[in-house]
C-alpha positions as CSV (number, residue, x, y, z in Angstrom):
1,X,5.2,1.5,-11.3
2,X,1.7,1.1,-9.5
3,X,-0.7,3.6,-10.5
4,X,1.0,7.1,-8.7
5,X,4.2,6.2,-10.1
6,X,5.8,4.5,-7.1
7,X,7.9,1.6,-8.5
8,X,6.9,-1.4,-7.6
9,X,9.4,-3.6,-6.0
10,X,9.2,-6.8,-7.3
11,X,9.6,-5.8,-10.9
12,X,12.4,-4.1,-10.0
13,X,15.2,-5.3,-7.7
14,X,17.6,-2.2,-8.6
15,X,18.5,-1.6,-5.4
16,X,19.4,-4.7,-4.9
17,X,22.1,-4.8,-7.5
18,X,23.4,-1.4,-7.4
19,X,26.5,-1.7,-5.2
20,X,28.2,-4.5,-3.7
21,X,28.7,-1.8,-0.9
22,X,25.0,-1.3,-0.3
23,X,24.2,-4.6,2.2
24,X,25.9,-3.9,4.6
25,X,25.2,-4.5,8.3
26,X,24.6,-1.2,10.3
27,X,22.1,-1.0,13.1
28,X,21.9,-4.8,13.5
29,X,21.5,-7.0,16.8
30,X,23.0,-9.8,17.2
31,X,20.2,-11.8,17.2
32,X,19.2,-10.3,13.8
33,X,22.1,-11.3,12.3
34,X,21.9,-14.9,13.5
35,X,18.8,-14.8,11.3
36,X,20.5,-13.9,8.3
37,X,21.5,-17.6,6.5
38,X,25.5,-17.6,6.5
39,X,25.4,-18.7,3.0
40,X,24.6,-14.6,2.2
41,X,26.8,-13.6,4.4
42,X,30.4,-11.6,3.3
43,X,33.4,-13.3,4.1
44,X,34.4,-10.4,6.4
45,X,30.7,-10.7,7.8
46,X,29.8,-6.8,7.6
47,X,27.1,-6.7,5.1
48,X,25.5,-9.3,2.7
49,X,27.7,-11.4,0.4
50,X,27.7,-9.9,-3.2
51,X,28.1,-11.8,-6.9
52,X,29.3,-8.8,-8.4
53,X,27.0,-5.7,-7.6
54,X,24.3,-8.0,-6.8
55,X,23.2,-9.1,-3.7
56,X,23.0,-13.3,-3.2
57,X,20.1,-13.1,-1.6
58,X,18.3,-11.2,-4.6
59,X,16.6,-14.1,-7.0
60,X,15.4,-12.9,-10.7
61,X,15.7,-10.6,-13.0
62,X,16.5,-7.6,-12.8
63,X,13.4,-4.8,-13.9
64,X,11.4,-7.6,-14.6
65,X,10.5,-10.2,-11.6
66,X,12.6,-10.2,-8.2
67,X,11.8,-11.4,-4.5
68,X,14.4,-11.2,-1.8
69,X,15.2,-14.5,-0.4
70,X,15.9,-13.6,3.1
71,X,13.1,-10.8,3.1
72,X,11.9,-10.6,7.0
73,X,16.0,-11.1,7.8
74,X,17.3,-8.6,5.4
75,X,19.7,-5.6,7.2
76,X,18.4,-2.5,8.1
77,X,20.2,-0.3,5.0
78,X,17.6,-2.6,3.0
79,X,14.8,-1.9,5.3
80,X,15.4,1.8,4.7
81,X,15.6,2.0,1.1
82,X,11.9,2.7,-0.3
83,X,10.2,2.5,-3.5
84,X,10.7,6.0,-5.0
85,X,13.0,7.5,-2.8
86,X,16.7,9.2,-3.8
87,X,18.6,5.6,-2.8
88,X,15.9,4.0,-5.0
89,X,15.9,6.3,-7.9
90,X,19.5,6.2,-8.1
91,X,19.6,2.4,-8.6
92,X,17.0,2.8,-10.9
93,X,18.4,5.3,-13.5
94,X,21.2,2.8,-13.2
95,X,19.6,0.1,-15.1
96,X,17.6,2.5,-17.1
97,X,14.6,1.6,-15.5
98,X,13.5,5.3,-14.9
């Protein structure tokens, strides 16, 4: 959490782990998705490919160090999701990060 108790992102990657259903690809253009490496892509190519609940693209450790791989390519859903919100809080309490 950074000083007004917005969590900080790359010591969390909750989000990112929460639901295999949670990458998904929404809002996309084509040309954004062609961006997107097709190694984290689903096999069905709607959203992000998952091991488990966790995005592929995610690297690290859960509540402790994360980065997203594919950052400035990720979909839109991730786009939206921001530190401290409902989505973000969710995934949070989840891991018992608070």
């Amino acid at each position: 959490m950074d000083g007004n108790g917005v969590p900080d992102c790359q010591t969390c990657g909750a989000c990112c782990s929460y639901s295999s259903d949670w990458p998904r690809f929404t809002t996309e253009t084509d040309q954004e998705l062609d961006m997107v490496p097709l190694e984290f892509v689903a096999a069905d190519q709607g959203g992000m490919r998952c091991d488990g609940e966790r995005c592929s693209a995610l690297s690290g450790k859960v509540g402790q160090g994360t980065s997203c791989q594919i950052y400035a390519a990720r979909p839109d859903v991730c786009r939206a999701c921001l530190p401290g919100d409902y989505a973000c809080r969710i995934a949070r309490a989840a891991f018992g990060l608070g």
